[in-house]
BAMILO-261346 format. One record per residue (C-alpha): residue number from 0; residue in one letter; x, y, z. Coordinates in steps of 0.5 Angstrom, whole numbers. Layout:
N
num_residuo_u_v_w
NUM_A_X_Y_Z
...
//
This chain:
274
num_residuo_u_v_w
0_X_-61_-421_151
1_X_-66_-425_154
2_X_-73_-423_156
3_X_-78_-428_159
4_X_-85_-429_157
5_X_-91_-425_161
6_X_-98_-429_163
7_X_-104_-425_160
8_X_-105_-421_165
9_X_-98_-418_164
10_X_-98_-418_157
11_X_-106_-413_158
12_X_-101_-409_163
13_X_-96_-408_158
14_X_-100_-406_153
15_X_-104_-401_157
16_X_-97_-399_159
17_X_-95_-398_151
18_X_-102_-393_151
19_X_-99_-388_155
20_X_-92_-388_152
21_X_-96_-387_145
22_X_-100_-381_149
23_X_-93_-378_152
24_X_-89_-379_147
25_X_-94_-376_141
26_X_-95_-370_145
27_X_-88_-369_147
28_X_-87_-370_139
29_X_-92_-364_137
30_X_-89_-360_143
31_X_-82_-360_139
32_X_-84_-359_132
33_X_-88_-353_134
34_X_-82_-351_138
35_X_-77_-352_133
36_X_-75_-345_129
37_X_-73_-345_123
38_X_-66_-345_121
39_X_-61_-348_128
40_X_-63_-349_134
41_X_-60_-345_139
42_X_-56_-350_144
43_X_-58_-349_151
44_X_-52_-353_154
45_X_-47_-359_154
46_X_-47_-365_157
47_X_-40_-371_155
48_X_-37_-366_151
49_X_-37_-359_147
50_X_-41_-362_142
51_X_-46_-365_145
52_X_-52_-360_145
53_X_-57_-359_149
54_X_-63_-356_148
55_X_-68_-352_152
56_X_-73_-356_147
57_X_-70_-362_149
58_X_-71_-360_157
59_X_-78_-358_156
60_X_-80_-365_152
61_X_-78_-369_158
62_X_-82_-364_163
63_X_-88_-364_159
64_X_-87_-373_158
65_X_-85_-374_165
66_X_-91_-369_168
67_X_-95_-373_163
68_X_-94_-380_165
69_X_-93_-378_174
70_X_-100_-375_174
71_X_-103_-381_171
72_X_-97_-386_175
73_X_-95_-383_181
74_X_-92_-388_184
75_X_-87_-391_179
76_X_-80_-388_178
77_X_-77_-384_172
78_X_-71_-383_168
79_X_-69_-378_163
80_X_-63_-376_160
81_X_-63_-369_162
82_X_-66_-369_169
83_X_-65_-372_175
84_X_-68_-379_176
85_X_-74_-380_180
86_X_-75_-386_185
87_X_-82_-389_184
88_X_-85_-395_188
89_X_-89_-399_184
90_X_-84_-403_180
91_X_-85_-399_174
92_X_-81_-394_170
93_X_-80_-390_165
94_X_-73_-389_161
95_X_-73_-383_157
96_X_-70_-379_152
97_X_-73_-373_150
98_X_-70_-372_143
99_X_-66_-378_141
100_X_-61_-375_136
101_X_-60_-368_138
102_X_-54_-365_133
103_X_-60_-368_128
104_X_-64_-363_131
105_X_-60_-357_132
106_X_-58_-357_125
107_X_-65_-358_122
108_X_-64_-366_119
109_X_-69_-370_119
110_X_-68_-376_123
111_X_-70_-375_131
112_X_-74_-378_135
113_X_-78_-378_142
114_X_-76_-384_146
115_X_-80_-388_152
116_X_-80_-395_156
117_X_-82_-396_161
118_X_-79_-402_166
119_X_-82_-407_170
120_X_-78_-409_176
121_X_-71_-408_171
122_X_-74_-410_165
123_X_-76_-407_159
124_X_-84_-408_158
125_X_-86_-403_153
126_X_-83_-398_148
127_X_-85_-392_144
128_X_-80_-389_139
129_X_-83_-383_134
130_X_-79_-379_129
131_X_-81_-373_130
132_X_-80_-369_124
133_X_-83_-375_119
134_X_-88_-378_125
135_X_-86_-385_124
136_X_-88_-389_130
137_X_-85_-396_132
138_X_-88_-400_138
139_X_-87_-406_142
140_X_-89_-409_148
141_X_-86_-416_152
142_X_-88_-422_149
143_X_-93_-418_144
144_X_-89_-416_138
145_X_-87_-410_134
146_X_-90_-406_131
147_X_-91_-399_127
148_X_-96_-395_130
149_X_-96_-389_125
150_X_-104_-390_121
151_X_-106_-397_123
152_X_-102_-400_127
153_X_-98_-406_123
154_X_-94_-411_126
155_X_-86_-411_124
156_X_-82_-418_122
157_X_-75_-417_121
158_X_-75_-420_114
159_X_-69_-425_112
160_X_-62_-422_112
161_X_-56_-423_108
162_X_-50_-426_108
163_X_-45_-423_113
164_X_-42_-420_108
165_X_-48_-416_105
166_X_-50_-414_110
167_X_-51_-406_111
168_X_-49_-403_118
169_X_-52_-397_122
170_X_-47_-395_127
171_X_-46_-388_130
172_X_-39_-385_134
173_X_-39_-382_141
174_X_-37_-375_143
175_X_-30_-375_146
176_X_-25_-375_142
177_X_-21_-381_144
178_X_-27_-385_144
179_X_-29_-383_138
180_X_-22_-384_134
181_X_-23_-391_137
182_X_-28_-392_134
183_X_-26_-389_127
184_X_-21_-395_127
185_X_-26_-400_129
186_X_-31_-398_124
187_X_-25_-398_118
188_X_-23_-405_120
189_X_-32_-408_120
190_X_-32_-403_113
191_X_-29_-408_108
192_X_-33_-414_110
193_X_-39_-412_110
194_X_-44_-409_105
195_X_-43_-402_107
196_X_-44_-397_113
197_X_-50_-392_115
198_X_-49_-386_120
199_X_-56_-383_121
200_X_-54_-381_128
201_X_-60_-382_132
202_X_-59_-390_136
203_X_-68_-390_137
204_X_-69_-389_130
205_X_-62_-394_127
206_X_-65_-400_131
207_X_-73_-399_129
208_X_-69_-399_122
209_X_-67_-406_124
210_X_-73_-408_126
211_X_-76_-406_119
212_X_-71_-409_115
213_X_-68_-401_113
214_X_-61_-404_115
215_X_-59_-411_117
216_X_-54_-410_124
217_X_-53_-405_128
218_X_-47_-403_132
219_X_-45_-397_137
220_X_-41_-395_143
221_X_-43_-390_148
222_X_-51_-390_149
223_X_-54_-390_155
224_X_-60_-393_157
225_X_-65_-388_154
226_X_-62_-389_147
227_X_-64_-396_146
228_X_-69_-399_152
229_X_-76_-397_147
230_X_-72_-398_141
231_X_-70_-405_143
232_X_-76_-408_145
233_X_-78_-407_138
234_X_-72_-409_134
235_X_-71_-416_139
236_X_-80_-416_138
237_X_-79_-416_130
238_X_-74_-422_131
239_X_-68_-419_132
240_X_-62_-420_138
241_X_-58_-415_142
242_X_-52_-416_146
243_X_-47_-413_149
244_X_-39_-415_148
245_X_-40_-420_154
246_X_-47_-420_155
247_X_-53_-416_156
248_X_-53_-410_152
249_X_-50_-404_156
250_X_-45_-398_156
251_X_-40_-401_153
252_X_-43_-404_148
253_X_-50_-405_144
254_X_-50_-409_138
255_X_-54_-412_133
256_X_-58_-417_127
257_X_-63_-422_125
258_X_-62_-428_129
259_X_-61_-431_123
260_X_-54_-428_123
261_X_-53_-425_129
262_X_-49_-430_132
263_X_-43_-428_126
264_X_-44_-422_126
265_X_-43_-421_134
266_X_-36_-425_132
267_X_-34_-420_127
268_X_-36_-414_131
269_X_-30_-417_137
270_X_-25_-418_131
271_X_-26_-411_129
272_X_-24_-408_137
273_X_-31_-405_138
//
């Protein structure tokens, strides 16, 4: 995936940008930890499949970000997993997803996280992911770098990877039986020629581990635009390269490494059938 370089104006821009994502998002992430009762979350609905919840929480987290960031920015556009998109004509826009790693959520396991990008003219300029239930934070801004917000704020480098393989995967499964049992078969054929396998369930959090070096690739079918735009952004400003089976990263597929490996990994990932 290819980014382009930002003048100093546009980098102040984006930092500016961060900022409100840093304010909603930290915010949002209060919201649902108050929200949350103990034991399981009720599951309001279902959006791909029967066991793909959604919850009242997850609705009134992108209510309040969405309300949030278009008081200050009236005229840029929105998109939320969970709502419908709203059109904006400043050339920016916010991707959002307002509980990444909801079935974590739900069943009280503590790996989900608010995520916000925002866009500029298509592309990804700023993004802000935070675990909600251990308050990590993660941010990055185009051409400025990755880095973890959580105290001061420290700048992330991915940190040199091992041979392929050594190398240890995050991935995660779709929630439509066919797919999935697809991607079991793709899994099963990448297991025995790497390190070994991670499914932590939230794609935001498994790409800012990325970033930080808590795994060393990443690959997943099915995500939308809101599970990888903020996170993304820190994962490829840590040093890091995404890309999709044919290109830039999309629904079909996102995967990724160090640059260091990134190039034979993506090989082996084809060969697997991902």
């Amino acid at each position: 995936m290819t980014t382009s370089a930002p003048g100093a104006a546009g980098l102040a821009d984006h930092w500016a940008l961060l900022g409100l994502a840093v304010e909603a998002g930290r915010e949002a992430a209060q919201l649902v930890r108050d929200r949350r009762p103990h034991g399981r979350v009720e599951v309001a609905a279902t959006k791909s499949s029967d066991t793909d919840p959604v919850t009242e929480i997850d609705r009134a987290s992108e209510s309040l970000i969405r309300d949030r960031l278009l008081t200050l920015r009236p005229d840029d556009g929105f998109v939320g997993e969970e709502d419908l998109t709203v059109e904006g004509t400043s050339g920016v826009e916010w991707v959002v997803d307002p509980i990444d790693g909801t079935v974590n959520f739900v069943y009280g396991i503590p790996a989900y996280a608010v995520s916000i990008a925002a866009r500029r003219d298509g592309e990804v300029v700023a993004g802000f992911v935070v675990n909600v239930a251990d308050r990590r934070e993660w941010g990055a801004v185009l051409g400025g770098g990755a880095h973890r917000l959580d105290g001061t704020r420290r700048p992330i480098v991915a940190p040199d990877p091992p041979a392929v393989s050594g190398l240890l995967v995050a991935t995660g499964f779709g929630y439509d039986p066919e797919v999935r049992a697809a991607q079991g078969r793709s899994v099963a054929q990448l297991l025995p020629q790497v390190r070994d396998i991670r499914r932590m369930g939230a794609a935001a959090l498994d790409l800012c581990a990325l970033a930080d070096g808590s795994v060393d690739a990443y690959v997943e079918r099915g995500l939308a635009i809101w599970d990888h735009a903020a996170a993304g952004l820190v994962a490829t400003e840590a040093g890091c390269v995404l890309s999709g089976l044919d290109g830039s990263p999309d629904q079909r597929l996102v995967m990724g490494a160090h640059a260091a490996v990134a190039e034979e990994f993506f090989a082996l990932v084809r060969a697997c059938d991902f």
